[in-house]
Every structure is written in structure tokens, then in C-alpha cells.
N, C-alpha and C positions, 0 to 999 in steps of 0.2 A: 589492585584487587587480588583477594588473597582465593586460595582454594574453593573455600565456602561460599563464598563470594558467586564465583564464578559459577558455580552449580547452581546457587539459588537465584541467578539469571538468568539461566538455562532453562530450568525448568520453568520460573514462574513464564517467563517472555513466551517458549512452547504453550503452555496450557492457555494465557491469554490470547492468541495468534489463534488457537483454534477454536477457543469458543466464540470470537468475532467473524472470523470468515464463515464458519457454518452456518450461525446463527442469521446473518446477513445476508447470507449468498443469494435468497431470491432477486433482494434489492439490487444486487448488483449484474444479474444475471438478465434485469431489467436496464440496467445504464450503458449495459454492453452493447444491446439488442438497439437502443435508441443511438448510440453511436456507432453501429452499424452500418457502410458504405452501399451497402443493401437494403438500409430502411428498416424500420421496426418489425412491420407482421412479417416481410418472408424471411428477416432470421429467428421468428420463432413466436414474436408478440407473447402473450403471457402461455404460452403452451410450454411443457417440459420448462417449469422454470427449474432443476435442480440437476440438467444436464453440465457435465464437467464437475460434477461436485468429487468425483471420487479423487479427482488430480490436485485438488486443494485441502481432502481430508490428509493426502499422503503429505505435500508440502507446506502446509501451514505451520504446523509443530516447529521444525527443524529451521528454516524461514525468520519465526519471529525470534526465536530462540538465537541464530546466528546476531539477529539485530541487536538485542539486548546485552546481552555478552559483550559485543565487541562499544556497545553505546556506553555501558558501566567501567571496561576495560579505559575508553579513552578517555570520560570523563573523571575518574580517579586520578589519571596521569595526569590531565591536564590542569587537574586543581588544587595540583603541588607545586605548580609554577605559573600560576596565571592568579593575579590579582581580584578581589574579590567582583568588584565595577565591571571586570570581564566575562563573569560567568555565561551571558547570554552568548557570548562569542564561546566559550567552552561546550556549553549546552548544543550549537550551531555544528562544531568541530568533530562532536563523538554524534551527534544524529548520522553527518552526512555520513563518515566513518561506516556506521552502521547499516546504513544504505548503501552502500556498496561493497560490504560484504554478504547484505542477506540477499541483495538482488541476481547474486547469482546462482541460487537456490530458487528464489520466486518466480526468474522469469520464464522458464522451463514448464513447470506448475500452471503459469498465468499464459502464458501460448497455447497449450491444449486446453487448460480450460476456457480460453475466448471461443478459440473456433469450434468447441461444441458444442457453448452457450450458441453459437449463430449456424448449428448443422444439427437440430436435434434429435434429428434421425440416425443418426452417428454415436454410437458409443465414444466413453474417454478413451478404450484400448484403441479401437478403429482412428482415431485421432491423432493417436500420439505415432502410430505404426507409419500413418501415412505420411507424416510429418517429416519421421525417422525414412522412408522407405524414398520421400520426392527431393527431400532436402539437408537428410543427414543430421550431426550434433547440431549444425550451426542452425539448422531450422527451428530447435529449440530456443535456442539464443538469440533468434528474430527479437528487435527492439529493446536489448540489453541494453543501448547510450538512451534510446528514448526512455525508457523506462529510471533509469539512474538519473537521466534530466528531468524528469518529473518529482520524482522522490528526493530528490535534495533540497530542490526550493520548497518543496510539503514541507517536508522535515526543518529546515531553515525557519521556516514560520510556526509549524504546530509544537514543535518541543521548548523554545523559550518561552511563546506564550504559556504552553501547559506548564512550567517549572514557576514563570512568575507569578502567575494566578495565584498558585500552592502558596510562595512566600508570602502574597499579597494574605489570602484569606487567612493562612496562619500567624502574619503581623496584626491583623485586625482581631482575631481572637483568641489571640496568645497561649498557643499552641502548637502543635503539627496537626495539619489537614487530615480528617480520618479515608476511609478507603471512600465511599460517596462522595466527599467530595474533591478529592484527586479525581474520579470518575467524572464529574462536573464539569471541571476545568478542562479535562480531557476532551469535552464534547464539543464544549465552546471553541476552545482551540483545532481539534479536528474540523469544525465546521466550517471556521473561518479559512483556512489554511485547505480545505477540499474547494471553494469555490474560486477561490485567486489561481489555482493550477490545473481547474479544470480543459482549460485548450491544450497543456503538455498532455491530458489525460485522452483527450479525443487523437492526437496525433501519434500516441501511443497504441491506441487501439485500431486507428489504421492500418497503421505499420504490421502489427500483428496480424490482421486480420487479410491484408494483401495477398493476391495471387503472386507464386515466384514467377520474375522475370520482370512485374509492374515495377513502375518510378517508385511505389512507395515500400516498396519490395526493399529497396536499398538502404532503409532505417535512416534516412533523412527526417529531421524533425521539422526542419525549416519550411523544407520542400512539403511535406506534409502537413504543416499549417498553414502555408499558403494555396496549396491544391483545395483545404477547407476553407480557407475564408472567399478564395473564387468562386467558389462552386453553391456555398450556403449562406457567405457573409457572417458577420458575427452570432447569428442563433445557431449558426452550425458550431462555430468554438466553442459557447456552451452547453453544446448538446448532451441530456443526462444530468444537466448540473441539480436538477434538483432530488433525482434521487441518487448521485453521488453525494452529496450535500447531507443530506438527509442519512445515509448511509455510513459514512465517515465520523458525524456527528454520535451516532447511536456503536459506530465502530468504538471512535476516541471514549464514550463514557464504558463502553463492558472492556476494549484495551485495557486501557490506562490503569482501572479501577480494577480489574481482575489482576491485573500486573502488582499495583500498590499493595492488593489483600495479598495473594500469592507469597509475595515477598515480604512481606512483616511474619505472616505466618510463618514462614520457614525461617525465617532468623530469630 
């Protein structure tokens, strides 16, 4: 990936990253709230749905933007020496790639904004201070393997799907897919790929959401999806699943589809 390249991944992956988490954030601020350890209404029920927003207006940009960089970066490499038959394994390689470069920009972001989404009596500053003031750097970086174990097997599942959809609808009508429908495929695949990882997503929000010194304090994924399925059985693993679902779905078509116009535009 040459210069140009690089910047109009930058920027288009930025601009996409922040018009889906904005635009979305009630929904999610809802999915938070229902995977709450706490229960729905006393972290907030539908009150103050746009608390924490100011921590994902800063990190969204720079976030998705890490992601797409480094996802264009590895996939260019990788499809100068990997056979055509393996592109889904290519596709697989630069997602995770990219998820674990942008995850340590998001999880920072996605730490204060949970626990404000479920304290909404609490500003984002008040949140991040306390964060910083009970538990230091690393408080921020609460659920960084959880959160990277969730995001790889997403990613593992939504970007091959979204890339063969593309080839599929563009071998059917002999073409390249326009920006709608890149966004399509986006939704489909985000959707599918939001409900199969929804229990790394509840034990993610645990973890985050844990008092220090608690078992789940210690960013055990395991141990936190077993402490869930004890305690609620399997409606507790998909708890939220329908408006993460629904979310991720309506994410993957303004993503994907703002990412596909973005980047034709500027090339």
C-alpha cells in the first residue's frame, strides 16, 4: 500500500467509525444497560441514553481509522503471495490484524464509556478521572484480551462474509458492487457475525464493568462466561443480543457503505 493509499484509509475508516458509533450509540447504550450485572433500570433503563458519548466522539475517528490502515496494509501484503482460493484466509489475517491494532485505542474509549452508560449521574470526565485516580493506566486497559477475543472471531466472520457477498453480487451482475450495496452486504454480514459472538460480548462487558478486586476484575473471559451461564443460563449469554444485532447490522450497512463511498471518492 503505497502513500495515497494509506491516507485514504485513514481518513475514509475515521469518518466511517464516527458516523456509525454516533449515530448508533443510543442502541448501544441500551445493550450495555441490558448486560449490566446490575440489571437494566438501575443502570439507567432508557434514561440518559447519550451518557459516555463524549469518550467515543474523541475515540471513534482514530480507532477505526487504526483498523482500516493496518486491515488494507495487511491485505495488500498478503495478496502478493497467497493464492487466489485463499483470499477468505487473507481477508481473516488483515481483519484480526486490524483488531488488534485498533483495540488499543477502543478499549480505553469503550471502558469509560460503559461505566457511564451504567452511572449516568456521572459525567465522562468524572469517569475517566476515577478510573485513572482507583486504578491507574491499566484501569483503562480493563478487558483488552476480552475485548480482542471478541473482535477477532467478529471479524473472522463479518469481513469474509462482507468481501464474498461483494464478489458474489458483482459476479451476478457483472460489475463492481456500488457504495448501497457494499453497505448491504455489510449489514448482512455484521448481523450474522453480531449474534454468533454475542456471549464474548456480554463477558466483555462484565469484565469492564467489574468492581476492582472482583474475580471478574481479573479479565478472565472464561471465568466470566461461566460466572454467566451460572448465574442466568443461556438468556444471560445472549443478553442484548437483539439490540446488538440489530445495531451492528444497521452499524455494518452506514460502516462498510460510508467506508466503500469515502474511499472511491477520494481515489
Amino acid at each position: 500500500m503505497d502513500w495515497a493509499g494509506f491516507w485514504v484509509s485513514l481518513t475514509a475508516g475515521g469518518i466511517a467509525g464516527m458516523c456509525v458509533d454516533l449515530i448508533l450509540f443510543p442502541l448501544d447504550t441500551i445493550k450495555t444497560r441490558l448486560q449490566s450485572p446490575q440489571g437494566f433500570k438501575k443502570a439507567g433503563g432508557f434514561r440518559e441514553i447519550y451518557a459516555g458519548v463524549p469518550s467515543v466522539a474523541v475515540g471513534s475517528f482514530p480507532n477505526a481509522a487504526a483498523f482500516f490502515v493496518t486491515y488494507e496494509f495487511v491485505k495488500s501484503v498478503l495478496a502478493t503471495v497467497t493464492p487466489l482460493y485463499l483470499s477468505p484466509v487473507t481477508h481473516m489475517a488483515a481483519a484480526s490484524s486490524g483488531e488488534v491494532v485498533a483495540c488499543l485505542i477502543r478499549v480505553p474509549s469503550e471502558v469509560v464509556k460503559q461505566r457511564a452508560q451504567v452511572s449516568p449521574s456521572s459525567s465522562t470526565f468524572q469517569v475517566l478521572s476515577n478510573t485513572l485516580y482507583q486504578e491507574g493506566i491499566q484501569g483503562l486497559y480493563r478487558g483488552y484480551k476480552s475485548t480482542v477475543l471478541r473482535e477477532i472471531p467478529f471479524s473472522l466472520v463479518q469481513f469474509p462474509v462482507w468481501e464474498a457477498l461483494k464478489d458474489l453480487w458483482s459476479w451476478k451482475q457483472g460489475h463492481v458492487v456500488d457504495s448501497w450495496q457494499s453497505a448491504t452486504c455489510g449489514a448482512f454480514a455484521g448481523g450474522f457475525a453480531a449474534v454468533i459472538t454475542t456471549p464474548l460480548d456480554v463477558a466483555k462487558t462484565r469484565i469492564m464493568l467489574a468492581k476492582a478486586g472482583s474475580s471478574n476484575a481479573s479479565g478472565n473471559v472464561f471465568s466470566a462466561l461461566h460466572s454467566v451461564w451460572r448465574s442466568q443460563g443461556l438468556p444471560g449469554l445472549f443478553a442484548g443480543v437483539v439490540p446488538r444485532m440489530t445495531a451492528i447490522s444497521l452499524g455494518g450497512f452506514i460502516f462498510l457503505g460510508t467506508y466503500d463511498k469515502t474511499r472511491s471518492l477520494l481515489l
